[in-house]
N, C-alpha and C positions, 0 to 999 in steps of 0.2 A: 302234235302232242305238246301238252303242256312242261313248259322248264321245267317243273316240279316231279311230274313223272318222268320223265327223261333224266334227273336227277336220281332220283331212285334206282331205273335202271339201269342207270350206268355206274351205280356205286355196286347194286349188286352182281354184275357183271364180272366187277374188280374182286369180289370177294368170292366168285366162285374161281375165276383164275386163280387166286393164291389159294383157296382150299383145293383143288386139282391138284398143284402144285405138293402141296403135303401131301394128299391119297397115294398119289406115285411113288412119293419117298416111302410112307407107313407103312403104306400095302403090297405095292409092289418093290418093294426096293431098291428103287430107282437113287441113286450115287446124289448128293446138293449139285451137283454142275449141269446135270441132265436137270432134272426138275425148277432149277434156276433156267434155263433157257425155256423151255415152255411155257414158264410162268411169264417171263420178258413177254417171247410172242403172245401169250394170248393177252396180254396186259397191252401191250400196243396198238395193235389190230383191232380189238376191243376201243383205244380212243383213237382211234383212227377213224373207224366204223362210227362211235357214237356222236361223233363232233355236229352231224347234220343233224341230228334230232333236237339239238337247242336253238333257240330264236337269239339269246345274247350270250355272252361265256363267263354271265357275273357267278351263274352256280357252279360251271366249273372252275371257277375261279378259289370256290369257298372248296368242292370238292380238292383238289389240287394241295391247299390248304393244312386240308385234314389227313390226307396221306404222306405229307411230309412230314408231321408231327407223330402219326401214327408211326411212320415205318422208320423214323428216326429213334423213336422209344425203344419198338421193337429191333434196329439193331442192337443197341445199348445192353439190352436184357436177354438177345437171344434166342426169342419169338421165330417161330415161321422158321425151323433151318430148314424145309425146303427151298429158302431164298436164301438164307442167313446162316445156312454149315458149311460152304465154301470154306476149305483151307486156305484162300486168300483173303482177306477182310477187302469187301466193298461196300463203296458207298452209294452205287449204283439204286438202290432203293429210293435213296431217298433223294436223289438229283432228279430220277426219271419224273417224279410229280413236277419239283421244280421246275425243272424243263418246258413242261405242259404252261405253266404258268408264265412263265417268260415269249414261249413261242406263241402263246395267246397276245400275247400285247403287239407281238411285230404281225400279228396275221389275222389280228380280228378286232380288237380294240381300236388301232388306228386304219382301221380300213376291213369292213364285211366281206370284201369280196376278196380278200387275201385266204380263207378258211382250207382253200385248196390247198396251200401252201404246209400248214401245218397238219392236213392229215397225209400228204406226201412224205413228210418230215416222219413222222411216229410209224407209215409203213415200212419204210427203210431199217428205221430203229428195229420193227419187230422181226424184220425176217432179215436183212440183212447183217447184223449186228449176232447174233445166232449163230448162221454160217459159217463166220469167219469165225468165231470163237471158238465152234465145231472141226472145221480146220487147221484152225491155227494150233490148237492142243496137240494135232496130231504130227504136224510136221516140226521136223527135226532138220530142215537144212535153213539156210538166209532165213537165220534169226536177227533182232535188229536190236540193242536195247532202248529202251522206254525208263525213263527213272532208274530205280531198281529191280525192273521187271523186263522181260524181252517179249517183241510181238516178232511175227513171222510173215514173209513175203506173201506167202500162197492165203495168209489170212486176207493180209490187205486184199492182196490180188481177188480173192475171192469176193471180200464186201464189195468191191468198186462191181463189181459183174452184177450181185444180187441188186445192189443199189440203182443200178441203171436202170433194168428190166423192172423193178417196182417202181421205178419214177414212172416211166413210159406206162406202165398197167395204169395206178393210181391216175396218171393226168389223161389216158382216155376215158376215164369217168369223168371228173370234173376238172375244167381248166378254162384259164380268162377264154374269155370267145375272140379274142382275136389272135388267139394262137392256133397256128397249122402245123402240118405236121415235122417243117422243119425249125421250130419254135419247141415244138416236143421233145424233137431229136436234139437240141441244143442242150437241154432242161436236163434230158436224161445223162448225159454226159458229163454235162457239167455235176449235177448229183453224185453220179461216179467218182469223179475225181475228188474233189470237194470234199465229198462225205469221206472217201476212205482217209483222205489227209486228215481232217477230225476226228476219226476214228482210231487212225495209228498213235497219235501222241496224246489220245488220253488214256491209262490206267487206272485199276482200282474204282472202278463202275463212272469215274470222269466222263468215258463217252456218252452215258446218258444225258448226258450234257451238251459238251460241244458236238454230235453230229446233229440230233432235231435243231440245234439253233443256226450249227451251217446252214444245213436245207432251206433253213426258213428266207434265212437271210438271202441266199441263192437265190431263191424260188421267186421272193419277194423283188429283188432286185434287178432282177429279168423282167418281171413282169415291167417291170417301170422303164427299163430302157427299151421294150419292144414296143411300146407306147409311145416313147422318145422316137424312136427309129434309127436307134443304135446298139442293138442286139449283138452287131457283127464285132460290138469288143469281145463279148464275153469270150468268144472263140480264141480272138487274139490271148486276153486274158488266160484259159488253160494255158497255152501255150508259151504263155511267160514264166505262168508257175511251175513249168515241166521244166522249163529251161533253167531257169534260176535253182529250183533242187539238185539238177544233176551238176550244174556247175559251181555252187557251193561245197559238192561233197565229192565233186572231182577234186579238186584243191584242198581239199582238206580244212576250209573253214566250219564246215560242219560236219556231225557224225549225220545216219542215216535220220535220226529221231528228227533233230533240229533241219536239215533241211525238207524235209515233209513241214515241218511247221513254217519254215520259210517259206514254202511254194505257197499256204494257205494264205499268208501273208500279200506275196505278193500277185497272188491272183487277186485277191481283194482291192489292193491299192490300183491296177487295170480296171477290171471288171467291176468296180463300183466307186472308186474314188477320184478316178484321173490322174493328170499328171499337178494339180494344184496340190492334190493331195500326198502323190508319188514324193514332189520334191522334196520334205522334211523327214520322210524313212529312210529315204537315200541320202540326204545328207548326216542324217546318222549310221548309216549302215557304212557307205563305201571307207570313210575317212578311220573309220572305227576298225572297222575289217585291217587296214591298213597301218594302222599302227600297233594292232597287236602282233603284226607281224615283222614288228623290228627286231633288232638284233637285243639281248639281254635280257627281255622282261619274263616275267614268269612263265612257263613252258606247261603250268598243269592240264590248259586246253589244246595240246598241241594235236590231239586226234580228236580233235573240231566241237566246236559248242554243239551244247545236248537242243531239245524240245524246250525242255525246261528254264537254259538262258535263254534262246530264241524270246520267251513268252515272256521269261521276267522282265526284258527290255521291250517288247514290243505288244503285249498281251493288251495293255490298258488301251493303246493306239487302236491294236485290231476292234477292241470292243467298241468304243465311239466310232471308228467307220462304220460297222455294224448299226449302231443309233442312227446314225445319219441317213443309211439306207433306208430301212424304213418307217424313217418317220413322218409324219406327217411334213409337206413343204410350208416351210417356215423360214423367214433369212434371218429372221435373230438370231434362232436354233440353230441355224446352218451353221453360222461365224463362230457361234458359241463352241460348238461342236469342233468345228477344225482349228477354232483357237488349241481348244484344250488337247486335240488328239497332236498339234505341231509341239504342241508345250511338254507332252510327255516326253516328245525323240530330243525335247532340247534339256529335259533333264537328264534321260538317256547315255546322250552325246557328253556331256558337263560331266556325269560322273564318269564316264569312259575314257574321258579324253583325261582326267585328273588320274584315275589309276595306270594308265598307260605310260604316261606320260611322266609322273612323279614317281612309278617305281623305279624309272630308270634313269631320271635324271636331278631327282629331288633329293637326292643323298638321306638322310634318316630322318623318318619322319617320327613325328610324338604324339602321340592319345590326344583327339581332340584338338594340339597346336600347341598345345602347352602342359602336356601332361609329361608319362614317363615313355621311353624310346619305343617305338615298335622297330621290329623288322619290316623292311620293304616289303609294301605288298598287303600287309596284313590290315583288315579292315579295322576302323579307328583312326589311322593314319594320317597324319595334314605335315604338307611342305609347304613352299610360297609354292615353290614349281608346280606343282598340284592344286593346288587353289590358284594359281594363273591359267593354267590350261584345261582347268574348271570352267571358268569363266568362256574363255577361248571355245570351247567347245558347244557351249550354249549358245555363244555369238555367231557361229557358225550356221546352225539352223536357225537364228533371228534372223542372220542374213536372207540367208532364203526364202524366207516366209515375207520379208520386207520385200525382193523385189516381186514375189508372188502377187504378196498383197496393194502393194503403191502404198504401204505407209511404215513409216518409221518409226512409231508408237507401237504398232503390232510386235514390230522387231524387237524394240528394246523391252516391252511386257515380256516375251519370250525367253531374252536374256534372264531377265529377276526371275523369272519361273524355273527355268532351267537350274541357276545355282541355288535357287531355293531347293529344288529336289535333291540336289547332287549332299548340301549340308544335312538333309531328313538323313540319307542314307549314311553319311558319315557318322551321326550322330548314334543312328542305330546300329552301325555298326560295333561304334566302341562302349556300347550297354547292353542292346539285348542280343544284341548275335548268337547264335548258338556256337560254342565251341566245343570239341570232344576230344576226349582220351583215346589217340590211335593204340594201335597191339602196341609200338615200338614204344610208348608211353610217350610220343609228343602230340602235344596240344594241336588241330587241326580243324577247320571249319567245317571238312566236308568226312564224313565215315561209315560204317555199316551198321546197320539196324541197331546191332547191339553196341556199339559204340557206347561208354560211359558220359553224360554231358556232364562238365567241368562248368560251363559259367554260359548266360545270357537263359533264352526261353528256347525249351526243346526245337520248336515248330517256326522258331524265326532263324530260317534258313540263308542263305546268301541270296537265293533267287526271292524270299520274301522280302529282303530288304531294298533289293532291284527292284522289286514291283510296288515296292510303297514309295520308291525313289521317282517313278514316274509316275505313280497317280499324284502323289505332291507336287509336280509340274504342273501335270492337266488340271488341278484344283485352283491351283493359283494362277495360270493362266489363262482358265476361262472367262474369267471379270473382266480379263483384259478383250477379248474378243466381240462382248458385251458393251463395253464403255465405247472401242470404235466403230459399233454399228450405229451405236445412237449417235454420236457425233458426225455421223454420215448420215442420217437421216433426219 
């Protein structure tokens, strides 16, 4: 079949799912949460199914395109509440094209025979993602929160079940030919686990997002080490991330949410990065972990960072491991790649080690360094003590990465990178941060929906400023990763 017809009917396809979707609601009236799931499945299953019918995925590319602009209109204005009369607002609609487009690139773009990958990925989406939703509504015990929202055990538990059994159906259709059936049985598991951890820490339609790009990344990343003939991490890999969850939130450094995003994390850093990779999240992670747990500093995380910190620290890291998996083998890209993902834990680390570290022993800091007094703690904030163990903290993972790397250029680009992020974050801290009017009428960073905002930008949160605090590492330290590959070659 021609791309062009296969274009067509795969637009029309889409457009009879979401008209179904409204008949149920008009005609039969069926509730937006039911006719929202149906629509999901048949919208999935639908690009799951259609993906073989194209020879290149430049038209789904344009389709993909058009349904994100389409169904981001129509959230705006209200269109379609068989998708879009949810008493919850999502954004679900309009991530799931995005997704399609993204997981195109890691599963067909740099490699044809990756396709299996991404209709694996959108089968899970359609029926397992459903399930759990279907479940999860209905149970009332081990609730867990998510943001401002709570998901429920028996949900996860259940996507991890559905998600397996579609890996395993989907890859007896189509799968590399050098996989058997305990390559399948890995695959399938691994999806399980995976997906439901991407699945639990996103809300508000997020998961349309991070589970088809787990999968992908999974899928794809498997394939390449059972090729390598080191499949047998991935295994070890689960088992790191299971370990690392529950002993996170045995201790109380994480609540439920954040360590599920930890496990995803560190199944990653095993199972597709190694231990060159491992060593700059761990050296942000362990020292970090440990110093929030001294004596004096602020106590508001004392029942364990959420999903949400997890990702503002660590989110930009995961996503270039993520690149690196599947991209095409390249060792420019590679350097580049792990420069910028070491750069982010070193800005990371630099801002962590300077709040940690200056609340408790910087005595009073001042807007910017030379403004008027804040209270300890509050962002804006600069001590020397704090901008020393700024520094200190970045140097920490340069260290690392220098004896990783055998150069001392590396390290010390790390270091600049590092405290370059940690001043982005200051700076935005003491301009656009959001700040709010609590009930008790004091000023507070963090509050509930209706909170009044008092000063900075509604949506520039504390974990936004953490996460623009290490993509400004990873920006500035990927030059660095580039300048000594050439110099080595």
């Amino acid at each position: 079949m021609p791309d062009a017809a296969a274009f067509v009917l795969f637009a029309a396809v889409l457009g009879a799912a979401v008209g179904a979707g409204e008949a149920l609601r008009a005609w039969a009236g069926w509730p937006a949460d039911a006719t929202r799931r149906v629509v999901h499945a048949l919208v999935g299953l639908a690009t799951a199914a259609s993906l073989s019918g194209f020879r290149s995925p430049a038209l789904i590319y344009v389709l993909a395109g058009v349904f994100v602009a389409g169904n981001g209109v129509a959230l705006a204005r209200g269109w379609f509440p068989g998708m879009h009369g949810t008493a919850r607002r999502s954004v679900g609609t309009v991530l799931f094209p995005l997704a399609l487009a993204l997981c195109l690139v890691a599963g067909w773009t740099w490699g044809a025979d990756r396709v299996f990958a991404v209709q694996a990925a959108f089968a899970v989406l359609a029926l397992a993602d459903p399930a759990a939703s279907l479940v999860g509504a209905r149970a009332r015990r081990f609730r867990y929160a998510v943001g401002r929202g709570t998901k429920s055990a028996a949900g996860s538990l259940t996507f991890a079940l559905v998600a397996g059994a579609v890996t395993g159906a989907s890859l007896s259709i189509g799968r590399p030919a050098a996989w058997g059936g305990g390559e399948v049985a890995l695959a399938a598991l691994t999806v399980a686990l995976v997906g439901a951890a991407a699945e639990s820490v996103g809300r508000d339609g997020w998961d349309n997002l991070t589970v088809p790009l787990a999968v992908v990344v999974a899928l794809v990343a498997l394939e390449r080490a059972v090729e390598a003939g080191d499949a047998a991490r991935f295994a070890w890999a689960l088992a790191a991330g299971v370990a690392f969850a529950g002993a996170t939130w045995r201790v109380g450094a994480l609540d439920v949410s954040g360590a599920l995003a930890g496990a995803l994390l560190a199944w990653a850093l095993v199972a597709v990065g190694g231990v060159v990779w491992a060593a700059p999240a761990l050296t942000f992670f362990v020292p970090s972990a440990a110093l929030s747990r001294l004596p004096g500093g602020d106590r508001r995380d004392a029942g364990g960072r959420t999903a949400g910190q997890v990702l503002a620290n660590g989110g930009v890291g995961l996503a270039l491991l993520a690149l690196w998996a599947v991209r095409p083998a390249d060792d420019a890209w590679g350097i580049v790649l792990w420069t910028a993902f070491a750069s982010s834990f070193a800005a990371a680390a630099a801002d962590t080690w300077a709040t940690e570290i200056g609340t408790r022993y910087g005595g009073v800091p001042r807007r910017l360094g030379f403004g008027r007094r804040l209270t300890p703690g509050e962002s804006g904030g600069v001590t020397l003590t704090g901008t020393l163990a700024s520094v200190a903290g970045a140097a920490s993972v340069g260290l690392a990465v220098m004896l990783a790397s055998g150069s001392p250029w590396m390290g010390a680009g790390l270091i600049v990178a590092g405290v370059a992020g940690a001043a982005v974050d200051t700076l935005l801290g003491a301009t656009l941060q959001a700040r709010f009017r609590a009930s008790d009428g004091a000023v507070v960073e963090t509050a509930g929906d209706d909170a009044p905002l008092v000063s900075g930008v509604q949506w520039m949160t504390n974990g936004a400023v953490n996460l623009a605090c290490t993509a400004t590492g990873a920006a500035v330290g990927a030059p660095v990763g580039l300048l000594v590959w050439f110099l080595h070659t």
